[in-house]
C-alpha positions, 0 to 999 in steps of 0.5 A: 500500500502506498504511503499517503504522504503530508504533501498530499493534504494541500488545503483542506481549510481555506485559511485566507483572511484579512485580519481586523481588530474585530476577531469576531463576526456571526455566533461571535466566530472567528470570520477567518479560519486559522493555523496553529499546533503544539499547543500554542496561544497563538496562529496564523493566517494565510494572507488572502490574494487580493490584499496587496498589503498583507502579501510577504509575510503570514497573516495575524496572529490570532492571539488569546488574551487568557480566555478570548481569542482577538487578532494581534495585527493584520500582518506582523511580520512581512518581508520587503525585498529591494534591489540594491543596484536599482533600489528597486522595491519589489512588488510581490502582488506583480508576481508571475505565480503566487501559491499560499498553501497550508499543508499538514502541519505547516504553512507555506508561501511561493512568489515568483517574480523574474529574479528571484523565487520567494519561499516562506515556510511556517512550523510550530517548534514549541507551545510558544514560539512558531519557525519562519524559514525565509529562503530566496532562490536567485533565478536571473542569470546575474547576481544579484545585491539586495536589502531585505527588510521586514514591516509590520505593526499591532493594533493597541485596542480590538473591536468586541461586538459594541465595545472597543477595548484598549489592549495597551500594546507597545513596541520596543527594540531588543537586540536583534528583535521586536518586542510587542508589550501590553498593559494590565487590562482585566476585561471581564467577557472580553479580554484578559492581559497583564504587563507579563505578556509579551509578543517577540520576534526574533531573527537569526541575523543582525538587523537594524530596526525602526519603530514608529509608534505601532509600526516597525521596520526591521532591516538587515544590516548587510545587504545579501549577495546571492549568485545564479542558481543559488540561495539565501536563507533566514530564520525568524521566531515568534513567540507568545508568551503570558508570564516572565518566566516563560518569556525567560525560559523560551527567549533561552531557545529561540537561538537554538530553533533557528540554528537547528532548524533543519531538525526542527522542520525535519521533526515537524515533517515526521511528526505529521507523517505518524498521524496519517501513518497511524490513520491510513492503516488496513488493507482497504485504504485505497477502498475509499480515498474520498474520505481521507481528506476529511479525515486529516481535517479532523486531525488538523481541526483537533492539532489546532485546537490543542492548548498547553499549560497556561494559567489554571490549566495544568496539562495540554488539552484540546478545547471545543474551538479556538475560533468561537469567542467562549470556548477557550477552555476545557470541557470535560466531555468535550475532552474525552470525545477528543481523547477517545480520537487522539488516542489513535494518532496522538495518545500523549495528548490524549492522556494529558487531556484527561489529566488536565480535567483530573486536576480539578476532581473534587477531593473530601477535603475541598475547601467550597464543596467537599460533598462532591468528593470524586466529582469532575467539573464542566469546565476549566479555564485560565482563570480559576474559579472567582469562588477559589479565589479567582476570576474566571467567569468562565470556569464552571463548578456548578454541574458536571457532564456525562460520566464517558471519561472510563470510555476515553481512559479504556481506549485510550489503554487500547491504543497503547496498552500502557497498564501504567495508565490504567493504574493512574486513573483507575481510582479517580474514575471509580471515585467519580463513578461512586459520587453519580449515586452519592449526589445524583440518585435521589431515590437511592435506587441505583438509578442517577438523575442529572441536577446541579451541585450546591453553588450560589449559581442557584440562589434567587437574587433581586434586581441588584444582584443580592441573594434573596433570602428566606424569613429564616435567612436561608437563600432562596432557592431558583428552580430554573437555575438548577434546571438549566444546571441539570440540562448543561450537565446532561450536554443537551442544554436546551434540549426539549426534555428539559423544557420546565412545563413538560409537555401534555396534561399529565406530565407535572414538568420537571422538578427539582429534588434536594439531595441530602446526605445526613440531612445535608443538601449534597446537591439536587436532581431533577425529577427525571432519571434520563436514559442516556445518563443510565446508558453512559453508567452502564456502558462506565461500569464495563469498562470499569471492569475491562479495568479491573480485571487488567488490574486485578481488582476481583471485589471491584469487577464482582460488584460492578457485574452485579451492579450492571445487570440490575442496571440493564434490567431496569433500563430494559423495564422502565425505559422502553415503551413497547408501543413506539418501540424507543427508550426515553426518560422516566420521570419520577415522584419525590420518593420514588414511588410513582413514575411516567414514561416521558414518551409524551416528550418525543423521541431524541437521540439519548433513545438510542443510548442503550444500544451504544452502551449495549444494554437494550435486548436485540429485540428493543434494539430492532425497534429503535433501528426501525426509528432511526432509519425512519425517514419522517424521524431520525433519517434525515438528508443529514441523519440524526437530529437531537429530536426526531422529525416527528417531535412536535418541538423539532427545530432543524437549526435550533442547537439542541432541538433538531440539530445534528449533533456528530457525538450523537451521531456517532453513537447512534452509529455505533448503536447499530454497529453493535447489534449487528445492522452494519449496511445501515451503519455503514450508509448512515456514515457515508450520508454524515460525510457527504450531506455535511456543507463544505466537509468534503471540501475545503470548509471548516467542520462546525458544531452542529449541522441542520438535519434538512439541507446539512448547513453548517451550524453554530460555530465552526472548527468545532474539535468532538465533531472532527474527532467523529468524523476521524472516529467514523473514518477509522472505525465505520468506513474501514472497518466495523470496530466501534468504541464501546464497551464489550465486557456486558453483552 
């Protein structure tokens, strides 16, 4: 079979752009599509044609100030080529070919004017510094003497929607360098900088440089000779960094990335080839090229959206989008439907990315909210939590999300085999299993509902903001708050079956439950005990097992078993309804005594939960294939709403009330694969490929998709969706080899 080589992956995304101080357009997303890797805070552009000014140099950078993408300039770093003999200016739009080309892992850029050839080449080197080759090719049959220099300027405030912010920068000279400085600007919503943060580029020769207020020119100091035939290389890094000690330990290397550069682009280059090696394997590659493509956008959508250490964040980890304005952070079941991808590519990332969520599991003696010992937070983000001390609206404590971190630890052991690792986070998973029934089972049935954790988030406050508080000084407790707590943890956030009203005359609508624990409120649940959080345990407890038989945990697989099947049977008994022949929630009165079936809610994708985690009979798993294949529900042009067709609350463009949702959809897929109905996995998969706008072609992979005509929703360059798509490339198109769990059939 023949090696698919990186240079074969010429522009999947359009990265062309004319950068603004206005980063954000519609749904506050990026207008442009951008590059970076390694984890940096930072990337790049391609200069789109028809900008003369941007041209010779490569576009931004997009920085993130903390928690807020914005752009640092239109073009910081383009070079400017002059003939010394004639002082002639070179005018690279007037080239007789230009070619500006992203490629797996790098940037490039080709001018051919009639003396020379102009190749730029940009890699990531670091998780803070990006490598520049500039090398000049002398193609006239004279020498040539030229001067070379480089332009560029920063904008001092960015545009957020009806704000404009001053970012304080500020450009000074540093040897053989251009520093960009900024002030100490604490915008809470919108930008984050200290007087830390620094922007520096450096160069591998001497250069003479200018400034003028927000624009510099930096020039060699000796003119370049260059002779027929022959080349003239230079090196540049830029780096972006958020504190002194980073600035001082990464300044310490930027010598050696240029003088070492040849293995730095050599290591880049074999780097990128692992990925499509670990990617294109199997005998039948060749059986379906049309697919590739798609698969190595994903894994350049996952590569960008890749963030290391910084702030409160500990381990590299991938966020849901670098381009949407509130995603710079890290979601828990964002990052395990990402680990569960990179597990087959880029398994370090993958193991890092579930540490950097671990970090913050709550222990029993947390200093705000002990009762929640083992439980793993919705999101992290530089700035910690204002209730710890910090100031990160962002960071959220108040719900968790659906326990598939066992799903992402289990296969990513399967990708490496490492027991080591299964060691290291085989308690922390238990510990997180246990807290569902400590804090999320009201009835104690062994049987969890999704619901909020203690947190101010859930008081009622007056039109000042203060807490209302009770005749006996108690806060006053807000139902809506736990309820929108409840339908964030379940990921479905506005998902029709957490609507408060119900829907029909005899559904009571949902409720909210205190949990108590020595008559201490734990937490609270709502009325409903969903059945895809059951599906998610389920599924949980067998790949707990997987691991405990690895580890030779006896009691804990005893337990679990047993656990299991009064698990399976009351998904199977009190789930189901035989009628429409779909699994839905249950909801459930204050003791546990009386429930209803939510059929009256209409159909969703958690309906098909119990056969991803292999916990329906094959006879339930018939019925609910006969749903999804139905084309007046669930087998749309684009398949797999969040809410059948026939909902009478389906919104094809409505986030969780009709969208497509790839997670979804690839458990849905799975669901099938694991009861044995293949050709209609394997034609579902193709229609998520081909019915998805741009996917095949050179557009971004969005958040969510409408299930009527396959329009791009939401944001874009969205990361769980591009780990579905490389998930149903690897494990639908090449093969018949889903995910899940396989110690419970």
């Amino acid at each position: 079979m023949a090696r698919e080589n990186v240079d074969h992956f010429a522009n999947l995304l359009d990265l062309s752009a004319n950068p603004t101080n206005e980063a954000h357009g519609v749904y506050e997303t990026n207008k442009f599509n951008h590059f970076s890797d390694l984890g940096a805070w930072h990337g790049y552009y391609q200069p789109a044609k028809d900008n003369k000014k941007l041209l010779g140099g490569f576009a931004g950078p997009l920085i993130v100030g903390e928690e807020y993408p914005v752009n640092l300039s239109d073009s910081i770093n383009r070079i400017q080529i002059t003939n010394k003999e004639t002082n002639e200016k070179y005018d690279l739009s007037k080239s007789k070919y230009i070619d500006l080309s992203s490629y797996p892992g790098r940037l490039e850029q080709k001018y051919e004017l009639s003396d020379f050839t102009l190749n730029l080449s940009l890699i990531f080197v670091s998780n803070r510094s990006a490598l520049i080759r500039t090398d000049i090719e002398n193609t006239s049959e004279e020498p040539l003497e030229l001067n070379i220099s480089w332009n560029g300027s920063v904008f001092d405030e960015v545009i957020d929607g009806d704000k404009t912010i001053d970012i304080g920068t500020s450009l000074q000279k540093d040897e053989n360098a251009i520093q960009v400085s900024f002030s100490e600007v604490r915008e809470q919503w919108n930008y984050f900088a200290t007087d830390e943060v620094k922007y520096y580029i450096s160069h591998d020769q001497k250069v003479s440089t200018d400034i003028n207020g927000l624009t510099y020119k930096s020039t060699l100091k000796d003119p370049v000779s260059i002779k027929p035939g022959e080349k003239f290389e230079t090196y540049t890094t830029e780096s972006y960094t958020f504190t002194k000690d980073e600035f001082s330990a990464e300044k310490e290397k930027l010598s050696d990335y240029m003088k070492e550069q040849k293995d730095y682009f050599k290591e880049n280059n074999q780097r990128w080839q692992g990925y499509l090696d670990k990617t294109f394997t199997g005998d039948n590659v060749k059986d379906f090229p049309e697919y590739q493509n798609a698969a190595v956008k994903s894994i350049e959508t996952l590569m960008t959206n890749w963030q290391s250490p910084a702030g409160a964040i500990k381990h590299d980890g991938i966020v849901p989008s670098m381009s949407y304005k509130w995603f710079m952070g890290m979601w828990s079941w964002d990052s395990w439907k990402a680990d569960v991808a990179l597990a087959e590519f880029n398994p370090e990332l993958a193991k890092n990315n579930m540490r950097a969520l671990f970090d913050y599991q709550i222990k029993s003696n947390d200093d705000v909210r002990p009762q929640d010992e083992g439980a793993i937070i919705d999101a992290i983000f530089y700035n910690q939590d204002y209730s710890r001390g910090g100031e990160g609206g962002n960071w959220n404590e108040r719900n968790s999300k659906p326990p598939l971190a066992a799903w992402a630890v289990w296969n990513i052991y399967e990708a490496t085999e490492d027991k080591e690792w299964l060691e290291e986070m085989y308690s922390k998973l238990m510990d997180y299993h246990k807290w569902w029934y400590t804090n999320r089972d009201h009835d104690n049935n062994g049987v969890a509902e999704y619901g909020s954790m203690v947190s101010e988030a859930n008081w009622k406050t007056n039109e000042d903001g203060e807490i209302i508080k009770s005749e006996n000084g108690e806060p006053v407790l807000d139902d809506e708050a736990v309820i929108e707590a409840a339908a964030w943890e379940s990921g479905m956030d506005n998902a029709t079956r957490f609507d408060k009203e119900g829907s029909g005359k005899e559904d009571v609508g949902v409720k909210v439950f205190e949990n108590k624990r020595n008559n201490e409120v734990v937490g609270y649940s709502i009325n409903q005990e969903s059945v895809d959080l059951n599906s998610y345990l389920y599924a949980e407890k067998g790949f707990l097992k997987l691991m405990a038989v690895k580890l030779g945990k006896d009691k804990d697989e005893k337990t679990l078993t047993e656990d299991a099947d009064k698990l399976k049977k009351y998904i199977q008994e009190n789930m189901y309804d035989e009628e429409t022949g779909y699994f839905y929630d249950l909801q459930i009165n204050e003791d546990g005594s009386e429930s209803k079936l939510l059929v009256n809610r209409g159909k969703g994708t958690e309906g098909w939960l119990p056969l991803w985690a292999n916990a329906a009979t094959d006879k339930q798993a018939k019925t609910v294939k006969d749903n999804m294949m139905d084309e007046d529900k669930f087998n749309t042009y684009m398949p797999f709403p969040t809410a059948s067709k026939d909902n009478p609350k389906f919104s094809p463009d409505a986030y969780w009330r009709g969208p497509v949702w790839l997670d979804q959809a690839l458990f849905g897929i799975e669901a099938l694969q694991n009861y044995g109905f293949n050709k209609e996995a394997m034609k579902q998969t193709k229609k998520l490929f081909n019915h998805a706008e741009g996917l095949m072609g050179n557009a971004p992979i969005h958040e969510n998709y409408n299930p009527l005509n396959g329009k791009g929703l939401s944001t874009k360059n969205f990361s769980w969706s591009a780990a579905t798509y490389y998930l149903l490339y690897k494990n639908s198109i090449l093969s018949n080899d889903p995910t899940t769990q396989d110690a419970f059939k």
